[in-house]
N, C-alpha and C positions, 0 to 999 in steps of 0.2 A: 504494500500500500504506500500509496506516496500521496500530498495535496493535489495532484496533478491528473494521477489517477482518479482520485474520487471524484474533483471538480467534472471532469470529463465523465463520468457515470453518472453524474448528478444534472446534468445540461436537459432544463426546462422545467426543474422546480427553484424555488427562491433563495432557498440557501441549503447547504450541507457541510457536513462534520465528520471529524474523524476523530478518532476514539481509540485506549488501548492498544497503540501500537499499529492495528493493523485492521481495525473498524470504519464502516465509511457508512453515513447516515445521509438523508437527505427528507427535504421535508417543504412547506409552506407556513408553517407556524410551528411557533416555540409552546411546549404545554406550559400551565400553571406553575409557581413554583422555581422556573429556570431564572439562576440568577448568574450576573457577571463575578466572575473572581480574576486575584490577579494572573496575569501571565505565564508566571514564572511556575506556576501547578501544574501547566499543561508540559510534561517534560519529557515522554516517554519518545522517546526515537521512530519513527517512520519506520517499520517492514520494510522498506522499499528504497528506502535515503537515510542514513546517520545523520545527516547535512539539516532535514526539517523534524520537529518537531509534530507527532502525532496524539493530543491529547493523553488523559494518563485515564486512572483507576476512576472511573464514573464522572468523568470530567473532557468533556468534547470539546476541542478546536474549531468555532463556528464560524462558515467563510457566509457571505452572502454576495450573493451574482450583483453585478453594479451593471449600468448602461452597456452596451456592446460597443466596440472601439476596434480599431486594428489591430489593438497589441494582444500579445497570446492569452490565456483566459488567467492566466497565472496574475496579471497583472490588473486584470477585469473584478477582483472581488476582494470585499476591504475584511477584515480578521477580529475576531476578539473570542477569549476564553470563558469560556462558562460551565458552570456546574449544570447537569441541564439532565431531568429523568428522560425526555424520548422527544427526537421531532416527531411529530403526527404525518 
């Protein structure tokens, strides 16, 4: 699992996450309950890259798709970490 991978499995809902190393979620709303924590909890390494960061132990990396643009998708969705029980 890599961001890049999941972004690209996730193309045409609103945002998606990755989780546990090697989890990739995706979704249109955030359930009840999901709150921002800092950054530095999401630590667990990417299956895919040492290089990014994949969410840790019940704490997802949540990207959300921004405008379409020329530049590769990687650069199309802005990031923040949250504790978050499931997107729907």
């Amino acid at each position: 699992m890599t961001i890049q991978k999941c972004a690209t499995a996730c193309a045409g809902f609103k945002c998606f996450g990755v989780e546990w190393a090697t989890e990739c979620y995706r979704g249109n709303t955030l359930n009840t309950g999901s709150g921002i924590v800092d950054d530095s909890v999401c630590s667990f390494a990417c299956g895919g890259s040492d290089a990014e960061n994949c969410g840790a132990g019940d704490h997802l990396d949540l990207f959300q798709f921004g405008p379409r643009t020329p530049s590769p998708v990687t650069t199309a969705f802005s990031s923040v970490s949250i504790r978050i029980q499931e997107l729907r």
